[in-house]
C-alpha positions as CSV (number, residue, x, y, z in Angstrom):
1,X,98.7,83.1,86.8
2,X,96.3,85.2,84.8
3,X,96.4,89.1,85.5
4,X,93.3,91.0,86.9
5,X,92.3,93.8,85.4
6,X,90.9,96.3,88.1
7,X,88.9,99.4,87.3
8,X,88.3,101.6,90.3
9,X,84.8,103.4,90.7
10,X,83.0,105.5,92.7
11,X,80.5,103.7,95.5
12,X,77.3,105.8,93.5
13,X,78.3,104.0,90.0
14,X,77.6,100.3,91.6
15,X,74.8,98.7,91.9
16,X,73.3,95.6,94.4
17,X,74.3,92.6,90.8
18,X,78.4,94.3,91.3
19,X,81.1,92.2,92.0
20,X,83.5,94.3,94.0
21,X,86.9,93.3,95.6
22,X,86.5,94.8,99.1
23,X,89.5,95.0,101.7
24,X,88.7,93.5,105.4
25,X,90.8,94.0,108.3
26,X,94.2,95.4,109.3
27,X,96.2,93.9,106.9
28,X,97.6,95.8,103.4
29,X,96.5,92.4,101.3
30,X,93.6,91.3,103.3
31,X,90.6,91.3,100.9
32,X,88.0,89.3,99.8
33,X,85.7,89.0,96.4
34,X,82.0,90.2,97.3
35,X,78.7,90.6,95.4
36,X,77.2,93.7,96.6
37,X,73.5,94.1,97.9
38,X,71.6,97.5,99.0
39,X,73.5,97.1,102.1
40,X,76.9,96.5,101.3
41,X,77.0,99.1,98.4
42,X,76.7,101.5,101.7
43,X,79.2,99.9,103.6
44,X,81.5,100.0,100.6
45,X,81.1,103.7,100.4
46,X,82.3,104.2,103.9
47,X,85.3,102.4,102.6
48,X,86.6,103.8,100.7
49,X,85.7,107.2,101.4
50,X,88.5,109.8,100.4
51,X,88.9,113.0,101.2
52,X,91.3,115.5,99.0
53,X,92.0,119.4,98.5
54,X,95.0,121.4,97.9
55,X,96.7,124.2,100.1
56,X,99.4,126.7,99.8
57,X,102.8,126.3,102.2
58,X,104.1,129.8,102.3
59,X,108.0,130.2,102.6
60,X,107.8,134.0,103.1
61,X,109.9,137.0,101.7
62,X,113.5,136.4,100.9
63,X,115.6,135.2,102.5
64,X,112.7,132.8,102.6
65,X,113.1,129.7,104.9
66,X,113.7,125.5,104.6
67,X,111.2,124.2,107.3
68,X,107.2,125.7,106.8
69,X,104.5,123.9,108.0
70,X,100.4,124.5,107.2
71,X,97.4,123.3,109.7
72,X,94.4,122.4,107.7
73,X,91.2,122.0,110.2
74,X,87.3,121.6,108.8
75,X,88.1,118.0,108.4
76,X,84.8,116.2,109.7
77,X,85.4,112.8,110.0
78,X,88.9,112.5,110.4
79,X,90.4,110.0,113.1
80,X,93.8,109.8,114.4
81,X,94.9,106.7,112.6
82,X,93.1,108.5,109.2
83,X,96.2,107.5,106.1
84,X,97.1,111.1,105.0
85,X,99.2,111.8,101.6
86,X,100.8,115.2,100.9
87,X,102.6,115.6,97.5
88,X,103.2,118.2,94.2
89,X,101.2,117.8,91.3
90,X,101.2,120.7,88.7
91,X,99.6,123.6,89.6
92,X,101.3,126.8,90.3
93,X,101.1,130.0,92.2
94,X,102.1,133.6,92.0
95,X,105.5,133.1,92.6
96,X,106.2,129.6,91.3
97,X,104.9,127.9,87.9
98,X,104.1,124.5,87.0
99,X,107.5,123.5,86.0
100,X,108.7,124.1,89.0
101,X,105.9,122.3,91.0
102,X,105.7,119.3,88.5
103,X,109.6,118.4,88.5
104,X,111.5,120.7,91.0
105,X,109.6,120.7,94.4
106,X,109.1,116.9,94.3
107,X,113.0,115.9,94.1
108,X,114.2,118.5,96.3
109,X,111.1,119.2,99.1
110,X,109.9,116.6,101.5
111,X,106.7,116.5,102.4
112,X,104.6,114.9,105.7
113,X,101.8,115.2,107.0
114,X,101.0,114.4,111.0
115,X,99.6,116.2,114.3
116,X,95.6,114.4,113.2
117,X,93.6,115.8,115.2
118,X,90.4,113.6,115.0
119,X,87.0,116.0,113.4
120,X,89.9,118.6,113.0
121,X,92.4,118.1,110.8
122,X,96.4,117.6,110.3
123,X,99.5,119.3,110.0
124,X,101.5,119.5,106.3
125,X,105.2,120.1,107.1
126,X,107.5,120.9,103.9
127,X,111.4,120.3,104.6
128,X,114.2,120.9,102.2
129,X,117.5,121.8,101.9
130,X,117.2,124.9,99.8
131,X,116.1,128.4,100.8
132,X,112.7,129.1,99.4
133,X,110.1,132.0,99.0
134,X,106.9,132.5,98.1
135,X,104.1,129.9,98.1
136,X,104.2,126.9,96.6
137,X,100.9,124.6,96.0
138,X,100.8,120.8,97.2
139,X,97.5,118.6,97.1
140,X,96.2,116.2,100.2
141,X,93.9,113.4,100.6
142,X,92.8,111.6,103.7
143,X,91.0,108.1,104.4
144,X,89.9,106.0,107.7
């Protein structure tokens, strides 16, 4: 079997003579091979519509604390069975550099996200078994 060579775009770079491979229904490896029209290059934007931003879990003065947890709300079109990600990537903050949130953070903090509220938003909950302080930086992204 020959590999397949997928390149992933943004809906507004396809137009109605694109081939696009398009997932349908509940299941992880349900997909079919369609040629988009007007119509469908819509649809396909709804699919595959992702939302993403970064916020700040705060772990407070020393002695600092294992278990922090942040609300972000202003999510417009969230449902309750929306796919949320939470994880470290670079960045850095007053009290913590991009070593530590590149190779640290992600081996020693666990990160979830839950509590959607649908047109709100969700809780991030951080969990480790150190004592931290300050803030740390994580990023997010949600799709329905």
């Amino acid at each position: 079997m020959a590999d397949i060579d997928l390149e992933v775009v943004s809906p507004s770079a396809l137009d109605a003579t694109d081939v696009a491979i398009v997932r349908r229904g509940s299941g992880p490896y349900t997909a079919e091979l369609v040629a988009l029209g007007t119509a469908a290059t819509a649809d396909l934007a709804d699919f595959v519509r992702e939302t993403v931003g970064t916020a700040t879990l705060a772990f407070g003065a020393a002695p600092g604390t294992n278990v922090v947890q942040t609300v972000i709300t202003g999510q417009t079109g969230i449902t309750s069975a929306a796919r949320v990600n939470v994880w470290f990537q670079g960045g850095s903050t007053a009290d913590h550099n991009a070593s530590e949130h590149s190779f640290i953070f992600p081996s020693r903090v666990g990160l979830s996200a839950g509590s959607i509220v649908a047109d709100t938003g969700f809780t991030i909950t951080a969990e480790t078994e150190l004592r931290l302080t300050g803030s740390v930086q994580v990023r997010w992204a949600w799709s329905v």
